[in-house]
C-alpha positions in Angstrom: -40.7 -62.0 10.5 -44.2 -63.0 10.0 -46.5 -61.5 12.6 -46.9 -64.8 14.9 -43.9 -65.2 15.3 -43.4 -61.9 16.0 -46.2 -61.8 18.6 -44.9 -64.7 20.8 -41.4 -62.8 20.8 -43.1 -60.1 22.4 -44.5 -62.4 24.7 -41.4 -64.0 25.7 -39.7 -60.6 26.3 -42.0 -59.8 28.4 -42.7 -62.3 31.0 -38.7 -62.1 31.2 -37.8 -58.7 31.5 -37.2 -56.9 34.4 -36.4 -59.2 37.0 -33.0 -57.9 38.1 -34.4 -56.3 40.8 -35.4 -57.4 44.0 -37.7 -56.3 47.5 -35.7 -54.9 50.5 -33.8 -58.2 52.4 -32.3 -57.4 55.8 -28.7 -56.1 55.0 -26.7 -59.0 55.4 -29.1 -61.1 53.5 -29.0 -57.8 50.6 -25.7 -57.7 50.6 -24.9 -61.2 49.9 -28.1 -61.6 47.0 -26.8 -58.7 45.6 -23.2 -60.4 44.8 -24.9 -64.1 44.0 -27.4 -62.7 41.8 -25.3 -60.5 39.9 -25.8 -60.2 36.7 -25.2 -62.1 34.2 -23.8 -65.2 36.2 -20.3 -64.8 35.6 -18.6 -68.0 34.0 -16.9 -70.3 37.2 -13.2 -70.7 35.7 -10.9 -72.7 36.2 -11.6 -75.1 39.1 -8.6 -75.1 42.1 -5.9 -77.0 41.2 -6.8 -80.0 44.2 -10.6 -80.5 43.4 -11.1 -84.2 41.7 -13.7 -84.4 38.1 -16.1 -84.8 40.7 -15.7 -82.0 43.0 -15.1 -80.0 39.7 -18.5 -80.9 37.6 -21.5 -78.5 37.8 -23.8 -81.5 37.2 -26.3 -82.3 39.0 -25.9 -86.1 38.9 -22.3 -85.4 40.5 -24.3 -83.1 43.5 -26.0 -86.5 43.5 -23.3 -88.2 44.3 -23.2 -87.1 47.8 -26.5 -85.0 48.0 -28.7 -88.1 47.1 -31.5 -86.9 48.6 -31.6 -83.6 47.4 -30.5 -84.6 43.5 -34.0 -87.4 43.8 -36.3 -84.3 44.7 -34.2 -81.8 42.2 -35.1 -84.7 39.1 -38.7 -84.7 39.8 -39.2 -80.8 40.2 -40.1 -78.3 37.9 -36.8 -77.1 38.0 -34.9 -79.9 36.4 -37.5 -79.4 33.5 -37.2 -75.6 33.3 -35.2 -76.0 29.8 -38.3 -78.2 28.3 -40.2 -78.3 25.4 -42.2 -74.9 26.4 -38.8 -73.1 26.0 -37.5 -75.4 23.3 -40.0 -74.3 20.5 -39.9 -70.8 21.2 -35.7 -70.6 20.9 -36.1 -71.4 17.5 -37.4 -68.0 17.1 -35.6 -66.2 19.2 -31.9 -64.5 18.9 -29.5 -64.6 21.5 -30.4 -61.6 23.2 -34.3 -62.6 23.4 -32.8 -66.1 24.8 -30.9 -65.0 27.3 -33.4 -63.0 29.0 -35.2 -66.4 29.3 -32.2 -67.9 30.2 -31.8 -65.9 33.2 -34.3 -68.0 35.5 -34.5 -71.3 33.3 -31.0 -71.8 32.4 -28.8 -68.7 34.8 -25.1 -70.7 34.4 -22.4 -68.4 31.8 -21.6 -72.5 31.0 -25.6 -73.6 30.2 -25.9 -70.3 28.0 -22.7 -71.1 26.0 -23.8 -74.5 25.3 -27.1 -73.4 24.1 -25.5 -70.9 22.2 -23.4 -73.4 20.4 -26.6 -75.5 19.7 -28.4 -72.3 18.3 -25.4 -71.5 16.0 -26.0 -67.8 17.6 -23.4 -65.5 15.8 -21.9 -64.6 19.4 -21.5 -68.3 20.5 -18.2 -69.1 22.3 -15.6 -70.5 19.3 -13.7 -73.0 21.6 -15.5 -76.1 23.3 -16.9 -76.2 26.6 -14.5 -77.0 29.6 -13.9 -80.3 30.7 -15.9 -79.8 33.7 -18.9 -78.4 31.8 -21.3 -81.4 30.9 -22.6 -81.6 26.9 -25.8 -81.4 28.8 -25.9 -79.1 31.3 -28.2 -76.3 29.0 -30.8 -78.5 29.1 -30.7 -79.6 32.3 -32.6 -76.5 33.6 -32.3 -74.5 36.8 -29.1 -76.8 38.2 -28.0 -77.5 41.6 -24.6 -75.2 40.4 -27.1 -71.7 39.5 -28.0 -71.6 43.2 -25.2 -72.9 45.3 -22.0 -72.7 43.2 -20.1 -69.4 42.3 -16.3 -70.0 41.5 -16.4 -72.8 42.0 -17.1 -72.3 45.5 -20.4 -74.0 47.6 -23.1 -72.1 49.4 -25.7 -73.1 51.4 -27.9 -72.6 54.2 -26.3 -72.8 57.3 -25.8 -76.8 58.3 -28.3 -78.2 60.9 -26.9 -79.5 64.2 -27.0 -83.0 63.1 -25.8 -82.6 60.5 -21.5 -83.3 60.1 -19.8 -80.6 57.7 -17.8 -82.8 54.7 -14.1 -81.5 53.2 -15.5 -82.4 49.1 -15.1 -79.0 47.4 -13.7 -77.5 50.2 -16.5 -77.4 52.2 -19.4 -74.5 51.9 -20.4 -71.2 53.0 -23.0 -70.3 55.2 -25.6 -67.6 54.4 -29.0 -66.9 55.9 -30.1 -65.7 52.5 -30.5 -69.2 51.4 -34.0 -69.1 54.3 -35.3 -65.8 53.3 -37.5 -65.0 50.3 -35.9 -62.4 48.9 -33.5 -65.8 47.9 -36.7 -66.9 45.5 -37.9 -63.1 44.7 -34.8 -63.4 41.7 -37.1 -65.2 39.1 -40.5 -64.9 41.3 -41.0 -61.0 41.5 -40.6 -58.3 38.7 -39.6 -54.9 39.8 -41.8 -51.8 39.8 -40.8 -50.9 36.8 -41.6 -54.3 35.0 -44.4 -54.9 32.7 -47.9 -54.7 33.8 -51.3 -56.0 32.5 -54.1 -52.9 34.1 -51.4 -51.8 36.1 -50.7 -56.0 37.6 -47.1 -57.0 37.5 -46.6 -60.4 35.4 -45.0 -61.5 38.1 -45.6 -60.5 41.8 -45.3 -63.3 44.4 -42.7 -61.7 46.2 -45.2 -58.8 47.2 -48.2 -61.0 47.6 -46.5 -62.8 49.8 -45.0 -59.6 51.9 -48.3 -58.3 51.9 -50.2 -61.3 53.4 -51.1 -62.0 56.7 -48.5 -65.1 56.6 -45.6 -63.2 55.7 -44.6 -62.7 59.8 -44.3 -66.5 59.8 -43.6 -68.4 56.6 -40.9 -67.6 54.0 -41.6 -69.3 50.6 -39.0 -71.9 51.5 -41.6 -73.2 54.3 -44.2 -74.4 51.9 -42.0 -75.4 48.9 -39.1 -76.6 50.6 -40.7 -78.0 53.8 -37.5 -79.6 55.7 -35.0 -78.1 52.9 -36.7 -80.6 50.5 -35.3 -79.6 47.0 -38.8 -80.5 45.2 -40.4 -77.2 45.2 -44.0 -78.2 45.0 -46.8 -76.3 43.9 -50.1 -76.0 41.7 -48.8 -78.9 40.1 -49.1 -81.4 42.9 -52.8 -81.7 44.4 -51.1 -82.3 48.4 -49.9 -78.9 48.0 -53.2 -77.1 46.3 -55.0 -79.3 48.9 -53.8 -78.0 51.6 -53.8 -74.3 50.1 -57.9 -74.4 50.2 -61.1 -74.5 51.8 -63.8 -75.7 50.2 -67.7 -75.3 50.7 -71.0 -76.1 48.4 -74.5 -74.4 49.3 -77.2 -74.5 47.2 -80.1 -71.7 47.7 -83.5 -71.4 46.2 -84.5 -67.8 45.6 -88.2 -69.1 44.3 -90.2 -70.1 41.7 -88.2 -73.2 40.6 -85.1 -71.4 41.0 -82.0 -72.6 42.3 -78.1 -71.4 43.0 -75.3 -73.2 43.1 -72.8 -71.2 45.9 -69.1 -72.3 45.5 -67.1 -70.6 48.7 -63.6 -70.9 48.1 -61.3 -69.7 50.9 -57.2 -69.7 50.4 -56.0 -70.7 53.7 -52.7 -72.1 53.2 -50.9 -70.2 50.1 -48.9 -67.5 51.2 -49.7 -65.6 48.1 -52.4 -64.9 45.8 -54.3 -68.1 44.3 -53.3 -68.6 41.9 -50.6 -66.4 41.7 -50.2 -65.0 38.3 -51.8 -65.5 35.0 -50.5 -69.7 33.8 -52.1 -71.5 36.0 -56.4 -71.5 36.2 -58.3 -73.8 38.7 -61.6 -74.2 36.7 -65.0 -74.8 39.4 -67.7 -76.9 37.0 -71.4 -77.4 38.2 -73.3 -80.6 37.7 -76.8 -81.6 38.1 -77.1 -85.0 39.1 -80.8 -86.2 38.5 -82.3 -89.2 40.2 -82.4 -91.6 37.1 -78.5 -90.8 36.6 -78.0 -88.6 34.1 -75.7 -85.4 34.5 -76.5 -81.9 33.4 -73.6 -79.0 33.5 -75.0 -75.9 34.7 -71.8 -73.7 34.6 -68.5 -73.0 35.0 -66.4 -70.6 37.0 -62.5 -69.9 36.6 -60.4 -68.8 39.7 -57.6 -67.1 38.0 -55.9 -64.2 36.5 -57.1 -64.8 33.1 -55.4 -62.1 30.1 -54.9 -62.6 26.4 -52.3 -64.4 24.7 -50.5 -61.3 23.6 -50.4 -60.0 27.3 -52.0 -56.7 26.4 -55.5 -57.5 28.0 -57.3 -58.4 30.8 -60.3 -60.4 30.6 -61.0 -61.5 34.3 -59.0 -61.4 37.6 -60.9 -64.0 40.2 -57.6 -64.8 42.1 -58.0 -65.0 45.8 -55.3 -63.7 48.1 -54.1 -65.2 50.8 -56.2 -65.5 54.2 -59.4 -64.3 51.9 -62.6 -66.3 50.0 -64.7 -65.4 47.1 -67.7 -67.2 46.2 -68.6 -68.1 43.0 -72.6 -68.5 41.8 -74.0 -70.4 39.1 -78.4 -70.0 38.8 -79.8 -73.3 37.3 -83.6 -74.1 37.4 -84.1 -78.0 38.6 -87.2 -80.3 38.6 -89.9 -79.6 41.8 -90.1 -83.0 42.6 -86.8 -83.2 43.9 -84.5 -86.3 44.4 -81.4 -84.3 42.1 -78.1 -82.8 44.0 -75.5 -80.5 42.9 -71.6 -81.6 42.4 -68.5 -79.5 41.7 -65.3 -80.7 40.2 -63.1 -78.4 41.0 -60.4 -78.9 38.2 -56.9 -77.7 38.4 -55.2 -76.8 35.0 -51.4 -75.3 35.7 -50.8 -74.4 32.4 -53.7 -73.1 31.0 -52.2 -69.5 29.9 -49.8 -71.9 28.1 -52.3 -73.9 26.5 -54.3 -71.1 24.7 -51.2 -69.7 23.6 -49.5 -73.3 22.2 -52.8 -73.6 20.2 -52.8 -70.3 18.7 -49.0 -71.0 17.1 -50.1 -74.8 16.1 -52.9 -73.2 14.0 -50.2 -71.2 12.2 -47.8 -74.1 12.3 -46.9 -74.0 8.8 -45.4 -70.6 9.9 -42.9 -72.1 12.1 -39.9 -74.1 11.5 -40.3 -78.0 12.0 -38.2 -78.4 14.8 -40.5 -75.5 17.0 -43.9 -77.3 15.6 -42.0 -80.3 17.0 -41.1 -79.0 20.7 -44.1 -77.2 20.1 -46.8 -80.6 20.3 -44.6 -81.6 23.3 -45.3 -78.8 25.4 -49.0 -79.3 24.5 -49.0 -82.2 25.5 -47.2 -81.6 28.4 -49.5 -79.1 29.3 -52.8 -81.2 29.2 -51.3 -84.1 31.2 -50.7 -81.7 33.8 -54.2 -81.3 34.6 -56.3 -83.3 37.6 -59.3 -83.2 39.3 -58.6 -81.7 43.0 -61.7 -83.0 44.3 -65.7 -83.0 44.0 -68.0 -81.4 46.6 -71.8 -82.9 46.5 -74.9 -80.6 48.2 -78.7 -81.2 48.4 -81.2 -78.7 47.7 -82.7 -76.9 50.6 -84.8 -78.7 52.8 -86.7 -77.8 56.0 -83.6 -78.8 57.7 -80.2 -77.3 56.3 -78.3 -80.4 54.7 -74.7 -80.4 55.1 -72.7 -80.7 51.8 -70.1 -83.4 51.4 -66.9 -84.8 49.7 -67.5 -87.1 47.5 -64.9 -89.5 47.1 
C-alpha cells in the first residue's frame, strides 16, 4: 500500500478506536447503557410475528411515519449525513475490520454494516440478501432512528411527557432515564483513558469537558443539542447555536509611538464543553484596518482551536477555551497618526477545517487513489468549504480621550 494511503488508515483507526468505554452513569442509567451499547450491535432478527412492514422497517422514513417531527429534524442533522462523502472516500481504502471501527458511531446497526459489506465486496460479507425489513439503503443512511431506540426489535425512549398519549404501533416502548443523561452521548463523544492521545489530549473528550465544567450540575448534552427532545443535534455548524455559545469584545490599545493592538476577548459562556471541542472544527478571528478613504488592510489572524497535523502525531497549537473561561487574542499593527481608521473582526467559523487540510493532502496524491475515493473525495471538499460562515463582525475605534465603546456591525 503506498504510504498515503497508508497514512490516512492510521488516521481513521485512530479517531475510532477506543470508544467502548464510557464515564461512570448512575447505576440504573450504567446498567441499561451497558446492555444498549453492547458491542457490536447485535443483528435485530426476526421481527414478532403481529408487527405490520411498517412496524417491522428500521427506516427512518417509516419512524416518520408517525414521528414526523422527529424524522424532519433527523433529515437535516448531521446524523442523517454521518455515512457521507467524508467516509465514502476513505472505505475504498479500508478493509472490513478498519470499516467497522468507523462504523461503530456513523453506521452502529449489524443490518447497515452488512449492507455495506455487500457493497464493499469485503471477503466476510453476509452470502444471503438482507431481510425484508432491512431497506437497500439503510448503510447509507447514517446514524438511524433504529441505532438508538430499537434493539430486537423492541422501542426505547425517554420516558413519555405528560401530554403526551402512549401509542400500541410496535408494541409500544420502554422507558429509560438513560435516554436524558450524557453518559447516553459519551458512546461516540468520549474515548476512554486508554484511547489515543495527541501531548497526552484524548481525540475525543467532550464527555469529560463537560463533567468537568462549571455547567455540568445543570445541563446534560441533551439540553443544548436537543433542546425540547428536538432530534436536530445542532452545533458548530449552525451560527444560533455558536451564537449563543460566545461572548464577544474588541478593544484596541496604543502602547506608543504609532503603535497600536488589536484585543480580541473571547469568552465561552454557553458550551458546556471546551470551544471548540476537539481538533475538526477551528473558528478563525481576522483583523482589518478600515482606512478613511475605504480601503481594507488585514493585520492578522488568530485561530481558536485545537490545531494538530494531519497524521495526528503533533500538536501545533491548542487555543481552545473551556467552558465558563475567555482568552484574548492580540494582533500589533501600526496605523496612520491622523486618525479617521477603525479596527473590524470577522470572526469566521470553519467546522471542518482538520478535514480540509487533510482532503487536500490526499487530492494532491490523487492519482494514488482509486477513482471512485478521488470521486467521494471532491464531495467532501466541497462539503467541507460550504460549511463555513461568517459568525459575525465586531468594529472598535482607536483610543480617544474618552474610551469608545466597540460595536457589532451588522
Amino acid at each position: 500500500m503506498r504510504r498515503g494511503a497508508l497514512s490516512l488508515l492510521l488516521v481513521a483507526a485512530a479517531l475510532s478506536a477506543g470508544c467502548d468505554q464510557r464515564p461512570a452513569a448512575p447505576p440504573p442509567v450504567e446498567l441499561f447503557l451497558d446492555r444498549h451499547w453492547a458491542e457490536p450491535l447485535p443483528p435485530q432478527g426476526p421481527p414478532p410475528a403481529g408487527f405490520s412492514a411498517l412496524e417491522a422497517s428500521l427506516s427512518p422514513r417509516a419512524c416518520g411515519q408517525c414521528h414526523e417531527q422527529q424524522y424532519e429534524a433527523w433529515r437535516s442533522s448531521l446524523h442523517s449525513r454521518s455515512v457521507g462523502p467524508g467516509l465514502l472516500w476513505q472505505l475504498r481504502l479500508m478493509d472490513q475490520a478498519q470499516a467497522n471501527r468507523c462504523f461503530r458511531c456513523h453506521a452502529p446497526l449489524a443490518e447497515q454494516k452488512a449492507l455495506l459489506a455487500i457493497e464493499h465486496e469485503w471477503q466476510a460479507a453476509p452470502l444471503l440478501p438482507p431481510p425484508g425489513y432491512v431497506e437497500a439503503d439503510l448503510g447509507h443512511q447514517g446514524l438511524v432512528c433504529a441505532a438508538c431506540h430499537v434493539r430486537d426489535h423492541r422501542r426505547f425512549g425517554p420516558p413519555a411527557r405528560p401530554d403526551v398519549q402512549s401509542g400500541t404501533a410496535h408494541g409500544g416502548f420502554t422507558a429509560s432515564a438513560a435516554f436524558q443523561d450524557s453518559s447516553f452521548c459519551a458512546h461516540c463523544h468520549q474515548f476512554p483513558p486508554d484511547g489515543p492521545r495527541v501531548e497526552g489530549k484524548l481525540f475525543e473528550d467532550t464527555w469529560n469537558q463537560w463533567a468537568a465544567s462549571p455547567m455540568a450540575p445543570n445541563r446534560t448534552c441533551q439540553s443544548c443539542h436537543m433542546p425540547e427532545r428536538q432530534h436536530s443535534w445542532r452545533g458548530i455548524h449552525d451560527p444560533d447555536t455558536t451564537r449563543s455559545a460566545l461572548d464577544l469584545g474588541l478593544e484596541v490599545v496604543a502602547p506608543g509611538e504609532g503603535r497600536y493592538e488589536a484585543r480580541a476577548r473571547v469568552r465561552n459562556v454557553g458550551a458546556g464543553h471546551h470551544f471548540p471541542t476537539y481538533m475538526v472544527p477551528k473558528v478563525e478571528l481576522e483583523f482589518l484596518r478600515r482606512d478613511p478613504d475605504g480601503s481594507t488592510r488585514t493585520l492578522g489572524r488568530q485561530v481558536i482551536g485545537w490545531t494538530v497535523d494531519t497524521q495526528l502525531t503533533r500538536e501545533i497549537e491548542d487555543t481552545r477555551i473551556p467552558a465558563g473561561e475567555s482568552r484574548e487574542f492580540a494582533v500589533p499593527f501600526t496605523a496612520p497618526r491622523a486618525g479617521g481608521w477603525k479596527v473590524e473582526l470577522v470572526v469566521r467559523v470553519k467546522p471542518g477545517e482538520h478535514y480540509e487540510r487533510m482532503y487536500r493532502e490526499h487530492l494532491a496524491r490523487d492519482a494514488q487513489l482509486p477513482a471512485q475515493a478521488v470521486s467521494h473525495l471532491r464531495q467532501a471538499l466541497a462539503d467541507v468549504l460550504s460549511a463555513e460562515y461568517d459568525l459575525t463582525r465586531i468594529v472598535a475605534a482607536p483610543p480617544a480621550a474618552a474610551p469608545v465603546a466597540a460595536s457589532i456591525a451588522n
